[in-house]
Legacy VTK file of the C-alpha trace (Angstrom):
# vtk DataFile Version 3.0
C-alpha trace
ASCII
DATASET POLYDATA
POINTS 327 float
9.023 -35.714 7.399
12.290 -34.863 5.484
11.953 -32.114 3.244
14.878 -31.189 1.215
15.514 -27.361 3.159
17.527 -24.765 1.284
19.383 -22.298 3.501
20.936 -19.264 2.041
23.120 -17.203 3.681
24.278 -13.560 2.207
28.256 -13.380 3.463
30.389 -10.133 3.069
33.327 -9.466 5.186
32.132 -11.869 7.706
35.233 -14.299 8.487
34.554 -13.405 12.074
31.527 -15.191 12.268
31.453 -18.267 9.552
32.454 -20.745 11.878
30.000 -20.045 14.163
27.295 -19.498 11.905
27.728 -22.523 10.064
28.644 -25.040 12.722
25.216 -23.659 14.212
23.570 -25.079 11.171
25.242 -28.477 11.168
24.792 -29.097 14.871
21.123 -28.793 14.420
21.749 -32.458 12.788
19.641 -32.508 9.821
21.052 -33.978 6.866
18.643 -33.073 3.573
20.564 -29.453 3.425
21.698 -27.457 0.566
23.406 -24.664 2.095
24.035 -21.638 -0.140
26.459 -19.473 0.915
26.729 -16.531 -1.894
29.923 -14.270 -0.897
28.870 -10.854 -2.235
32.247 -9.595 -3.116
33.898 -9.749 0.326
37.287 -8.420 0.733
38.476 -10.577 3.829
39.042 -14.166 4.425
35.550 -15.265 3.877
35.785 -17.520 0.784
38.670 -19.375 2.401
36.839 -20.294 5.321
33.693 -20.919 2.863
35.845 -23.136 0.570
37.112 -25.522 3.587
33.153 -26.192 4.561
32.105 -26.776 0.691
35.457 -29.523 0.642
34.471 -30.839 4.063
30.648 -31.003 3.017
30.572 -31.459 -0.525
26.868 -32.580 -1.070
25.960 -30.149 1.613
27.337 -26.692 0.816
27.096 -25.085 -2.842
28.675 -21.647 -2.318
27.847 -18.713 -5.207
30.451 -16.237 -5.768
29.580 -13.054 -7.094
30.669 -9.139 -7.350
28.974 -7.157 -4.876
25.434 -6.659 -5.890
23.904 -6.231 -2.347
22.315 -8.157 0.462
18.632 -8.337 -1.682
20.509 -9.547 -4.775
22.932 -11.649 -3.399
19.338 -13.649 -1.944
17.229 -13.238 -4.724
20.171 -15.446 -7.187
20.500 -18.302 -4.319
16.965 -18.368 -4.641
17.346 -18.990 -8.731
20.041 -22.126 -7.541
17.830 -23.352 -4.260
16.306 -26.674 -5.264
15.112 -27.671 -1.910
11.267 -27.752 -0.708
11.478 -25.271 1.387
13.908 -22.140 1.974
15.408 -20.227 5.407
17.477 -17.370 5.074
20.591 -17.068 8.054
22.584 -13.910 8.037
26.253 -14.418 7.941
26.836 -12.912 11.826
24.227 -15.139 13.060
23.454 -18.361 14.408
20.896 -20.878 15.154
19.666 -23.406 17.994
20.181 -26.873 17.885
16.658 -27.528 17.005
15.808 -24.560 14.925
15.752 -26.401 11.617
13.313 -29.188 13.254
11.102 -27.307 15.139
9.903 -25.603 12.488
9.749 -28.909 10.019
7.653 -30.075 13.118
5.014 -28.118 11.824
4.438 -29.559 8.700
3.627 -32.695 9.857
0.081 -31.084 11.123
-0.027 -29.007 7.381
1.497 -28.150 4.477
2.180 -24.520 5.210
3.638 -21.723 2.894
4.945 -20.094 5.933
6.149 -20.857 9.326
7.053 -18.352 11.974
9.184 -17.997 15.078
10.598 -15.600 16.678
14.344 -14.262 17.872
16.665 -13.467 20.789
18.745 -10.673 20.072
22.346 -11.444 21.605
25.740 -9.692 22.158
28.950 -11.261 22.608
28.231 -11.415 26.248
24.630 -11.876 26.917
20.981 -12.173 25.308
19.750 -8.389 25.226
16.151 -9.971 24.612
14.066 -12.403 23.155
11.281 -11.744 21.474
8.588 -14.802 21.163
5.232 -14.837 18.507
1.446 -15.519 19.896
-1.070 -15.941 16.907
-2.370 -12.448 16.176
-2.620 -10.732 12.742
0.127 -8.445 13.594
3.125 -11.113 14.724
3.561 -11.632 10.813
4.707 -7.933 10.873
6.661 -8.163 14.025
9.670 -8.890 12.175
10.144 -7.841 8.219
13.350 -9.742 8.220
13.604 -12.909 6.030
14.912 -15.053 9.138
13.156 -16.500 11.491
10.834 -18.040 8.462
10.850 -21.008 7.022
9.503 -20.838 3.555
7.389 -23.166 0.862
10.083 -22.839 -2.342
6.900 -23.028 -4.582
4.321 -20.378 -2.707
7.959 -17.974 -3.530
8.322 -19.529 -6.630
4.454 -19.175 -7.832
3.570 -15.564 -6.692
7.109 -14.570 -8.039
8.903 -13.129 -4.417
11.736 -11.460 -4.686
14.274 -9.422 -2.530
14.435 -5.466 -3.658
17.890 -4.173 -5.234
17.869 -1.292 -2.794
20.791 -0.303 0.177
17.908 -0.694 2.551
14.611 -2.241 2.929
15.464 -5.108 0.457
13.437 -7.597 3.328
10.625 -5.190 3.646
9.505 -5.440 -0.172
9.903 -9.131 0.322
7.983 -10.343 3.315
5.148 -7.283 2.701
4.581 -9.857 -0.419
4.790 -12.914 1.683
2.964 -11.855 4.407
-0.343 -10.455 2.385
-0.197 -13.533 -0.491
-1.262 -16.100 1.894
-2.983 -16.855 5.168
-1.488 -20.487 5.253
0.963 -20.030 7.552
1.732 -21.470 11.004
2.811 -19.026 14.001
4.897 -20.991 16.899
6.029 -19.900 20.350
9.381 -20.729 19.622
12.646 -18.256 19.483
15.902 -19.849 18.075
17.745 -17.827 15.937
19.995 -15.691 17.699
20.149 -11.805 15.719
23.889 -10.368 16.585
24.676 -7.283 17.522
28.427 -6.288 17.370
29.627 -4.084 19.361
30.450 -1.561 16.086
27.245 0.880 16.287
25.048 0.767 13.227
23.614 3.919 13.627
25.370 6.152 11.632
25.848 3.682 8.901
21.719 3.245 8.774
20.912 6.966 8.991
22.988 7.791 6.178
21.672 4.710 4.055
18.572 6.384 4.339
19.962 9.676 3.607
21.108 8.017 0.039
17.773 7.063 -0.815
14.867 8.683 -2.302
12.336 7.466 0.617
8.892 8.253 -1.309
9.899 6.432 -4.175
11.026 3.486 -1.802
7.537 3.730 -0.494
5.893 3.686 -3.413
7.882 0.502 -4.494
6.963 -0.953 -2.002
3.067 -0.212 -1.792
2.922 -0.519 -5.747
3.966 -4.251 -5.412
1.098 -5.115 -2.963
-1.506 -3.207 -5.387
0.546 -5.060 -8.438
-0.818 -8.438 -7.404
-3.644 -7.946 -5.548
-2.763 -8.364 -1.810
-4.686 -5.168 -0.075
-7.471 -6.586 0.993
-10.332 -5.818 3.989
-8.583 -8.212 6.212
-5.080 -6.713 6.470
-5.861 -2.935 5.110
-5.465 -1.773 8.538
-2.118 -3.684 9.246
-0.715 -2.676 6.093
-1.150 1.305 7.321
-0.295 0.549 10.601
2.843 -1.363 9.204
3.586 1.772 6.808
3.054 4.369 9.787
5.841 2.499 12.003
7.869 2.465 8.816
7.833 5.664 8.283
8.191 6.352 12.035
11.450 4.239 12.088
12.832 5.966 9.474
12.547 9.037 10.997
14.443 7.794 14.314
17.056 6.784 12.098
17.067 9.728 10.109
17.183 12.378 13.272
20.398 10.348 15.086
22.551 12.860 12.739
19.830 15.493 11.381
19.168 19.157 12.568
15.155 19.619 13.603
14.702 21.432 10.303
16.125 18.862 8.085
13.817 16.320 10.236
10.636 18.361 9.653
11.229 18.481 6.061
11.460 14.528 6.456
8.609 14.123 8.499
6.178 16.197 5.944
7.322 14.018 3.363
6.988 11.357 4.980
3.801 11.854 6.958
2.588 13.230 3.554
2.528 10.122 1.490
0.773 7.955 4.854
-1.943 10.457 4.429
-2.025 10.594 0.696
-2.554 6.342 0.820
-4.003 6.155 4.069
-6.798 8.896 4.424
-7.750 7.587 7.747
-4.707 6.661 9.065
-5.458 8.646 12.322
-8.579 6.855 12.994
-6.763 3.451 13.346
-7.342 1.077 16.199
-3.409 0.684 16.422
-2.948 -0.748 20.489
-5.672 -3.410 19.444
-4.347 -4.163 16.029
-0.787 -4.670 16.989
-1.491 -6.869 19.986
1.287 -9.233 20.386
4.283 -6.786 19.673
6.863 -5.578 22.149
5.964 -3.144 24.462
8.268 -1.025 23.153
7.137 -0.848 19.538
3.605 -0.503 20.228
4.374 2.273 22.395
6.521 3.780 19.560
3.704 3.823 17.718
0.970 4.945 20.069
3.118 7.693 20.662
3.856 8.764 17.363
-0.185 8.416 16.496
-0.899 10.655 19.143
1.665 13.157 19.023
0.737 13.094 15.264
-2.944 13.758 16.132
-1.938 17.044 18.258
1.196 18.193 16.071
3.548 17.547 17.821
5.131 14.364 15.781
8.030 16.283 14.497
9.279 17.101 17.986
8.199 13.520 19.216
10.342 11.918 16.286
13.769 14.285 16.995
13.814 13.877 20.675
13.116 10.508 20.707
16.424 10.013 18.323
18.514 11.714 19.925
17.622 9.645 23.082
17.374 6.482 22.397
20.126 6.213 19.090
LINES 1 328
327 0 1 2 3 4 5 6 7 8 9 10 11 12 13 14 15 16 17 18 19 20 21 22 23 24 25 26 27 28 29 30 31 32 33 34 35 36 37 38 39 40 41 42 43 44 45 46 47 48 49 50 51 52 53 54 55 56 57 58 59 60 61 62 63 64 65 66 67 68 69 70 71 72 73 74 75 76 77 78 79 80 81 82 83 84 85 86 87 88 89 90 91 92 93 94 95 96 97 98 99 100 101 102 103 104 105 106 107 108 109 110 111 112 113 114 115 116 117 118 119 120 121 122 123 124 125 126 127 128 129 130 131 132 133 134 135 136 137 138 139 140 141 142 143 144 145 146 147 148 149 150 151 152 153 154 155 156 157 158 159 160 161 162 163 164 165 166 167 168 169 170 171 172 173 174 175 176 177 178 179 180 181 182 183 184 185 186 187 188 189 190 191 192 193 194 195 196 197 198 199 200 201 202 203 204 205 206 207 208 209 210 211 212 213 214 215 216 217 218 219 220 221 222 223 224 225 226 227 228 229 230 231 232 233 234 235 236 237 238 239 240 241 242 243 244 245 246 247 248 249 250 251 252 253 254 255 256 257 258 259 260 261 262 263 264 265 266 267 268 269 270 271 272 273 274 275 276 277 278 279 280 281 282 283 284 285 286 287 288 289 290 291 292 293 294 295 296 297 298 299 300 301 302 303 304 305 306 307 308 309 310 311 312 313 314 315 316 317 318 319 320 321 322 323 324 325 326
């Protein structure tokens, strides 16, 4: 097969890591690319380096230029340009394997999937912190929210109308909730070749206060309202949608307590914990270790812990000490 693959690649301030990102895509070999970089306002030298590949590779690279809208907008108008069969998303400090792009077109030689899924090796400049590899459960299509990873059917987007969120956080989360509850045609693989950066600049501060600047209960409610929208709750993944929401909310709250007294945290946490309840009556009674068989160790045990501690009150301590541990 030769599918025509769009890849679209969000770039802001990122002329540190161009060259590597897109010489990963061309030495995976595959010609029938349209490569959409969309520079989202950057302020450095990323355009210049973006021009020299779309003069190298004209009928490969069609670069979008916009003000800064945002990572979720900046995907959501390559996906208005993207004329190829099928779309993967790369983030601008990342990189691919050689044979990323074909082992996922691989798969479509057995069907005609609206999804396929791999996983990812997080990496630092020096070594590969961990790599994280799917086995066909329910819950690996929740392992990772993010948008890479994927390779996408343009039309099963196009059709059920997916689109990124204009929000400073959780733009992927609104997206892939739809993708992941629209369909069941997709094909999990035991593969891990994209390679998720981590700079040596921490994120944690930046994250926490994103979250700070948002109204998290109405981000919630976008996000659940979309699924009810069209239809996608269903007896099959009810219980990995709450699960999904619970760790969610959990996360949030890890973020939220790396620069937040106890009492701003418990004020967080009954929000928080308040709208789980409210949507998920039963939330407590969920068979979470079973459910999310196939996860790290780590994140089930995030979220055994915070079930239990939940269960005999003691989430809100659970929640701050664990943030100001681990973050």
């Amino acid at each position: 097969m030769n599918p025509k693959i769009t890849i679209i690649i969000p770039v802001y301030n990122a002329e540190k890591y161009l060259h590597r990102c897109f010489e990963s895509i061309l030495d995976n070999g595959y010609e029938n690319l349209e490569i959409i970089p969309v520079n989202d306002g950057s302020k450095d030298g990323s355009q210049t380096i973006i021009d020299e590949y779309k003069e190298k590779y004209p009928n490969m690279f069609f670069p979008i230029i916009e003000e800064n809208q945002g990572i979720g907008m900046a995907r959501n108008n390559a996906l208005e340009k993207a004329t190829g069969d099928y779309i993967m998303f790369i983030d601008n400090d990342d990189f691919i394997d050689k044979d990323y792009i074909s082992r996922h077109i691989k798969e479509l030689e057995e069907k005609d999937y609206d999804m396929v899924l791999s996983g990812y090796k997080r990496v630092t400049d020096t070594e590969t912190q961990f790599s994280v590899t799917l086995e066909d459960y329910p819950w690996s299509r929740y392992v990772s929210i993010a948008p890479w990873g994927r390779l996408y059917k343009a039309s099963f987007l196009k059709e059920n109308d997916i689109k990124f969120l204009k929000t400073p956080i959780g733009e992927d989360i609104y997206f892939n909730l739809q993708a992941n509850t629209l369909t069941n045609n997709i094909k999990i693989i035991d593969y891990a070749g994209y390679n998720w950066y981590q700079n040596n600049i921490s994120v944690t501060n930046t994250i926490s206060n994103k979250i700070k600047g948002i109204n998290v209960i109405n981000l919630l409610n976008t996000h659940y309202g979309i699924l009810k929208e069209k239809n996608s709750i269903n007896e099959e993944n009810y219980d990995l949608i709450q699960i999904y929401f619970i760790l969610l909310v959990t996360q949030f709250l890890q973020w939220l307590s790396y620069n937040c007294t106890f009492k701003e945290i418990s004020k967080y946490y009954d929000e928080f914990f308040g709208w789980i309840k409210e949507h998920f009556p039963k939330y407590k009674k969920v068979k979470y270790w079973k459910l999310t068989k196939g996860d790290r160790l780590k994140i089930r045990l995030i979220i055994a812990t915070m079930m239990i501690s939940n269960k005999l009150h003691l989430g809100k301590i659970a929640v701050f000490t664990y943030g100001k541990l681990f973050y």
